[in-house]
C-alpha positions as CSV (number, residue, x, y, z in Angstrom):
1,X,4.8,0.1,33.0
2,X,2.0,1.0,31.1
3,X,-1.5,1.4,32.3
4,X,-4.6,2.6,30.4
5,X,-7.0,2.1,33.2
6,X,-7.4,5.6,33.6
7,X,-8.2,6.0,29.7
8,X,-11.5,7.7,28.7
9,X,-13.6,4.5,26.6
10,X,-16.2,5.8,24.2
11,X,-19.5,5.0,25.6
12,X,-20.1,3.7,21.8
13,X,-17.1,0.9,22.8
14,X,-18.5,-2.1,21.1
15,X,-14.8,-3.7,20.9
16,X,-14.3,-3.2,25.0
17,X,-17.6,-5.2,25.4
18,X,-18.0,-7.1,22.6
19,X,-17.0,-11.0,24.0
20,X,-14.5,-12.3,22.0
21,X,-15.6,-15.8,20.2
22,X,-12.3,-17.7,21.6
23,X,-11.2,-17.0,24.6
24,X,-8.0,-19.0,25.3
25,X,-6.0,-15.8,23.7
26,X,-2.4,-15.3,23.9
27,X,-0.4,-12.3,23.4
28,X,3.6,-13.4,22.7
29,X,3.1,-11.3,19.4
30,X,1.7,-8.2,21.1
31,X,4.3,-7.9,24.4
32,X,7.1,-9.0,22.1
33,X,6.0,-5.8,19.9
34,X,6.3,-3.2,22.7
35,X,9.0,-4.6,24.7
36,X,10.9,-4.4,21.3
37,X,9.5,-0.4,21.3
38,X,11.3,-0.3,24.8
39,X,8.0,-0.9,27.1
40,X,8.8,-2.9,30.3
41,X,5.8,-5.7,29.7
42,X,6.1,-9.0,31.2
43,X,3.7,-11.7,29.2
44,X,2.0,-12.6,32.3
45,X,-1.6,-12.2,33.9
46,X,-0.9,-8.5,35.1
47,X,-1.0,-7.0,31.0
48,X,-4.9,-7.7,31.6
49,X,-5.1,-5.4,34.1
50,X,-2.4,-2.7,32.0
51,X,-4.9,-2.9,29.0
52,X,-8.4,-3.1,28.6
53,X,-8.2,-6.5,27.2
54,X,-11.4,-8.0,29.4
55,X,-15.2,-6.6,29.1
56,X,-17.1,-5.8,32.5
57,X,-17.9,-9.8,32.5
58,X,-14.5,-10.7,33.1
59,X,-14.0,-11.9,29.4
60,X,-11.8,-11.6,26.8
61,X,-13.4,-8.5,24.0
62,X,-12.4,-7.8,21.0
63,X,-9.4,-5.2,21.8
64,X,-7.7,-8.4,23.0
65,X,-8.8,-10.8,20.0
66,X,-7.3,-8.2,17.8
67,X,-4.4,-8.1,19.5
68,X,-4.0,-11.7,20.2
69,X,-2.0,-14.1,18.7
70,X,-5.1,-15.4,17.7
71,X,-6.6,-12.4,15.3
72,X,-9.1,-13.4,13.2
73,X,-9.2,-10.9,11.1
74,X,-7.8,-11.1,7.7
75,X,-6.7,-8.4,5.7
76,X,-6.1,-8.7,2.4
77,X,-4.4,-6.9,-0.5
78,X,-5.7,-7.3,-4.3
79,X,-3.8,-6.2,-6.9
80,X,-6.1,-5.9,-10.2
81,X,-5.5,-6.0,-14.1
82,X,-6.1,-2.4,-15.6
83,X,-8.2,0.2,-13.8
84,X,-11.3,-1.7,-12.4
85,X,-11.8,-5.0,-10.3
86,X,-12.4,-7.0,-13.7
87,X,-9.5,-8.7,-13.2
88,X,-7.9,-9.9,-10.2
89,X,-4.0,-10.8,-10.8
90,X,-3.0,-11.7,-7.8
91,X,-3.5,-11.3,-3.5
92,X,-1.7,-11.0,-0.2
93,X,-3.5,-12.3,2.8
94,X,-2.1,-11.0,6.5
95,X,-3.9,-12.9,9.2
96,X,-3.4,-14.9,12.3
97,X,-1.0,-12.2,14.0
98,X,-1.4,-9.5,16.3
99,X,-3.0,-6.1,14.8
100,X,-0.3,-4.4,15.5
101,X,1.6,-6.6,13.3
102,X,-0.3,-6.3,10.4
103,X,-0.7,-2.9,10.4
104,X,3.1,-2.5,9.4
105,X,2.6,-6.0,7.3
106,X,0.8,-4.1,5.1
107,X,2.5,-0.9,5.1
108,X,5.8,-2.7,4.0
109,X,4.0,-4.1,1.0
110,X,2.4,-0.6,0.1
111,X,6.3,1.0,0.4
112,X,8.0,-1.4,-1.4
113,X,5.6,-0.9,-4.6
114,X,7.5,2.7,-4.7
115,X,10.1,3.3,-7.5
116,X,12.0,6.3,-8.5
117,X,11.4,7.9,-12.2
118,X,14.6,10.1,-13.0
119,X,13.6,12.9,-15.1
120,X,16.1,14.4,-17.3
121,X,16.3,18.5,-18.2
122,X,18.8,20.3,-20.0
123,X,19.5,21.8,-16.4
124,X,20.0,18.9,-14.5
125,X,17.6,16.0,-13.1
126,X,14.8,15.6,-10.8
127,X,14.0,12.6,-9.2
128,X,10.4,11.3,-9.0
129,X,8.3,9.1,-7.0
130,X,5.4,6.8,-7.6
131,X,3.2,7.9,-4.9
132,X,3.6,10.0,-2.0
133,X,4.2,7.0,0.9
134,X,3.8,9.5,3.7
135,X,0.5,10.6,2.9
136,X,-0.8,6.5,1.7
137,X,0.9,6.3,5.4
138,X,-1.6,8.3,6.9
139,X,-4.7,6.9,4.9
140,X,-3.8,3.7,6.0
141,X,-3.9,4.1,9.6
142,X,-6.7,5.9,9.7
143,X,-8.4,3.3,8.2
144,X,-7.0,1.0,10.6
145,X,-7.8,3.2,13.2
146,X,-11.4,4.2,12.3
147,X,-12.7,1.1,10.8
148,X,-15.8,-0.4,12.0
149,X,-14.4,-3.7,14.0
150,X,-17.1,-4.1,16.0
151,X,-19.0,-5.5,12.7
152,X,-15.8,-7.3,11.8
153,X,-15.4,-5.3,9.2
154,X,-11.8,-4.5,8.4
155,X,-10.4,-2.3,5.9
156,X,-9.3,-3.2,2.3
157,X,-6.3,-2.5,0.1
158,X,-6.5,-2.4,-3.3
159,X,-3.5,-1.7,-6.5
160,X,-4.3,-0.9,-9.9
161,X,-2.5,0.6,-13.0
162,X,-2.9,3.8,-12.3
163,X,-3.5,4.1,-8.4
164,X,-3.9,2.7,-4.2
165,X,-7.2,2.7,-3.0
166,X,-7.8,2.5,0.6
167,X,-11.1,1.5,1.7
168,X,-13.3,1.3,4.7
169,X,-16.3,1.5,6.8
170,X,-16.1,4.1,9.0
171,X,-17.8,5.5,12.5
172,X,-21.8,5.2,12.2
173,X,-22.8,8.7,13.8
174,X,-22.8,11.8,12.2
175,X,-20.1,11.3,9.5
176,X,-20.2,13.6,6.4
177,X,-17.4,13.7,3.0
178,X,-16.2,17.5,4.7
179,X,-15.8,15.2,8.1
180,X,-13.9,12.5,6.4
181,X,-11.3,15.2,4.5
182,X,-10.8,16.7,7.5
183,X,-9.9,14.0,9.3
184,X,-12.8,14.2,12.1
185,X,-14.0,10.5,11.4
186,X,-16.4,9.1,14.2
187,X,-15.9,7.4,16.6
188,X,-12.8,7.7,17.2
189,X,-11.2,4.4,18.8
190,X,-9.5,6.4,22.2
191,X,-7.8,2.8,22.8
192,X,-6.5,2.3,19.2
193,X,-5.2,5.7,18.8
194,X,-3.3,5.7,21.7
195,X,-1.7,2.0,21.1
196,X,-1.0,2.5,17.4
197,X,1.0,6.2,18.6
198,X,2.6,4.2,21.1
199,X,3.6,1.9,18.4
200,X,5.4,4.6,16.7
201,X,2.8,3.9,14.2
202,X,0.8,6.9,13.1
203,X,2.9,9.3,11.4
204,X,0.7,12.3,11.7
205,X,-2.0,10.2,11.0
206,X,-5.1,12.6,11.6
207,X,-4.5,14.8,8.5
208,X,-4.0,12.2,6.9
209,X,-7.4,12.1,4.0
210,X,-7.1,15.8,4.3
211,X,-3.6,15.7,3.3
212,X,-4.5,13.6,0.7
213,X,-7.2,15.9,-0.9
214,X,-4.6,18.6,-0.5
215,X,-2.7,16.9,-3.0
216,X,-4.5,15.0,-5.1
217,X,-8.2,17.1,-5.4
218,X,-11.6,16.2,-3.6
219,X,-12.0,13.3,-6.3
220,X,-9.4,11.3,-4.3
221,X,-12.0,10.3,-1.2
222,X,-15.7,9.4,-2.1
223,X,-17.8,8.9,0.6
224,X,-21.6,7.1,0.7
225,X,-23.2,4.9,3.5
226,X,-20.4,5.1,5.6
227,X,-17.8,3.2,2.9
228,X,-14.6,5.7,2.5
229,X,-13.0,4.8,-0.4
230,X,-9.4,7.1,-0.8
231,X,-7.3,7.0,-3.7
232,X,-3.6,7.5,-4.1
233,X,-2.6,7.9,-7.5
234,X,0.5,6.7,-9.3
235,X,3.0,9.8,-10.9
236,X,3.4,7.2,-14.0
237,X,3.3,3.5,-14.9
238,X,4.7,1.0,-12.8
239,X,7.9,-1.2,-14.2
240,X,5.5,-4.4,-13.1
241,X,2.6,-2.9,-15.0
242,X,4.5,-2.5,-18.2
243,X,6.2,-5.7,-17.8
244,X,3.0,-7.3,-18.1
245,X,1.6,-5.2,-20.8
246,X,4.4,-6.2,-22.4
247,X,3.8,-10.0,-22.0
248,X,0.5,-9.7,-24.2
249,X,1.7,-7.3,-26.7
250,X,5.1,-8.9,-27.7
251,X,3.5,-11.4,-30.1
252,X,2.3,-8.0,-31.5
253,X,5.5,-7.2,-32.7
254,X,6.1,-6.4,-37.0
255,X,8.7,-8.1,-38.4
256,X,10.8,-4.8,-38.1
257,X,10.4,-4.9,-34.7
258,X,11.6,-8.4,-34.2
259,X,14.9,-7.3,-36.3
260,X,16.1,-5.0,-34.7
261,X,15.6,-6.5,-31.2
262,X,17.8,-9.3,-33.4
263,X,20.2,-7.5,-34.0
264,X,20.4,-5.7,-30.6
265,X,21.0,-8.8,-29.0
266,X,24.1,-10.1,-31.3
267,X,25.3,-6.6,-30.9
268,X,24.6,-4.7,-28.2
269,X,26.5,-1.6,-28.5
270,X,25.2,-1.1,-31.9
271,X,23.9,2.6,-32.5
272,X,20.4,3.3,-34.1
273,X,22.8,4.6,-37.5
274,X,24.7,1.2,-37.9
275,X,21.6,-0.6,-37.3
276,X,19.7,1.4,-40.3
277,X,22.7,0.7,-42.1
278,X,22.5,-3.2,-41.2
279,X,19.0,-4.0,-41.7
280,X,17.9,-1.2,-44.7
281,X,16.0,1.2,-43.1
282,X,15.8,4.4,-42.3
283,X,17.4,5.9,-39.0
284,X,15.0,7.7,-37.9
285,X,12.4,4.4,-38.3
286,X,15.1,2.9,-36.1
287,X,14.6,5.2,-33.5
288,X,10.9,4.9,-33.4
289,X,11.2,1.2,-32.6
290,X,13.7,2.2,-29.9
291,X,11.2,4.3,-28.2
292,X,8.9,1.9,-28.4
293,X,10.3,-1.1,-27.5
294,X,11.4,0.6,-24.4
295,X,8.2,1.8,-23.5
296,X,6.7,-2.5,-23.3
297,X,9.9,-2.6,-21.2
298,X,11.6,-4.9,-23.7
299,X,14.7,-2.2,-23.9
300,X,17.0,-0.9,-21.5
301,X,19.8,1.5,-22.0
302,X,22.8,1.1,-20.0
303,X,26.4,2.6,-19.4
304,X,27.3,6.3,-20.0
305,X,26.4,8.2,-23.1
306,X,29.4,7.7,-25.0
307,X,29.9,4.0,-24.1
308,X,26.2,2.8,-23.9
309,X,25.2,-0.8,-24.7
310,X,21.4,-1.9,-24.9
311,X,19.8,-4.8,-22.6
312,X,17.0,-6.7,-23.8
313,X,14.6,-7.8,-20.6
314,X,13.5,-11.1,-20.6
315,X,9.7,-11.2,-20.8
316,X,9.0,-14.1,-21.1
């Protein structure tokens, strides 16, 4: 069984006393997570006496709203046209499920956005990654971890062309930028930290923003009036993002252009030399378009070298 009785509570614990605003709560969502971690919980009366689920009134606080079945916290993930919030393309909403729950929610989405970039030398290959998950890991639980509930304030994830932003409102005492890199956010959640490592959850998430500035320089975390905002940037452009580039500029395309990707799709084992031959220009023009058409992501080369074919995506 687990108890956290025992456990040292900030004297700063807003969520422990905080009365939650409904209090029929139910936790299916929240045993079901641990007993699947290989915790003997029974969903029964006696896990409000295992966790500190009730406030000194005998009523449900906000550790157990946020673990509830009932959460009413929403988190949200934006994904934005470009490199600013001008544009909003599209967003993910997690709510109405246990913390716990949306924690790895959201961490799912953020690991799936990876993709591999195979670069080529003339002494072999090296594989590359968009972003370093691990360390966008780390940043994301800390926010999780450190966010100011109490104020119902919870953390917000944010994509654009060129990077992940993480961002939050952290402790309200004594926090500096040299705190936040180092990981020494206040106050720190006692109760959260030890769930979300029960969990399995963390990762090694205490260095996490000073791994990050490790990696990626001091101008990946700004700090100001307690809103942390960490960035994670991408090695290279997404597929998705040139996709969609590609929507807008493909009515861009000269008349050249439009031939050869013409001619490509009748015969798509042609070479850049038979095409030149084909349509009158020069090979080396040929090739041009070639690199550029793959660059929108309208062209794709497939097969081996010697028995290659072209694929025209559909981008429409």
């Amino acid at each position: 069984m687990l108890y956290f009785t025992g456990m040292i509570i900030n004297d700063l614990d807003y969520l422990k006393e905080r009365e939650a605003v409904i209090q029929k709560l139910t936790f299916q969502q929240f045993v079901s997570k641990m007993v699947g971690l290989g915790y003997k919980l029974k969903y029964n009366r006696s896990i409000y006496s295992q966790f500190p689920f009730k406030n000194k009134k005998g009523k449900f606080n906000l550790y157990a709203y946020m673990l509830s079945d009932q959460n009413p916290f929403t988190l949200t993930i934006n994904q934005y046209e470009g490199k600013n919030k001008a544009v909003l393309l599209k967003y993910t909403s997690y709510k109405g499920s246990c913390l716990l729950n949306i924690m790895e929610q959201c961490y799912y989405y953020i690991s799936m956005l990876d993709e591999i970039k195979i670069e080529r030398f003339e002494s072999g290959k090296r594989e590359r990654p968009l972003f370093d998950k691990d360390i966008a890991r780390q940043v994301m639980i800390q926010a999780f971890l450190h966010t100011r509930w109490f104020e119902l304030l919870p953390p917000a994830i944010s994509l654009f062309d060129d990077r992940l932003e993480i961002e939050f409102y952290c402790g309200i005492f004594g926090n500096s930028l040299a705190q936040v890199q180092n990981g020494n956010i206040n106050p720190i959640d006692n109760f959260l930290e030890s769930l979300v490592s029960l969990a399995n959850l963390d990762k090694e998430s205490d260095i996490g923003m000073q791994a990050l500035i490790n990696k990626y320089g001091k101008n990946s975390i700004t700090f100001e009036n307690g809103k942390v905002i960490a960035r994670v940037p991408f090695a290279f452009e997404t597929t998705l993002t040139r996709f969609r580039k590609a929507r807008y500029e493909h009515l861009l395309l000269n008349d050249a252009q439009k031939s050869v990707l013409r001619y490509i799709y009748d015969n798509p084992q042609a070479t850049a030399k038979e095409i030149a031959q084909n349509l009158s220009f020069s090979e080396i023009y040929v090739k041009k378009i070639f690199v550029y058409l793959k660059e929108i992501g309208y062209l794709e080369r497939g097969g081996s070298k010697k028995k290659g074919f072209w694929k025209i995506n559909n981008l429409s």
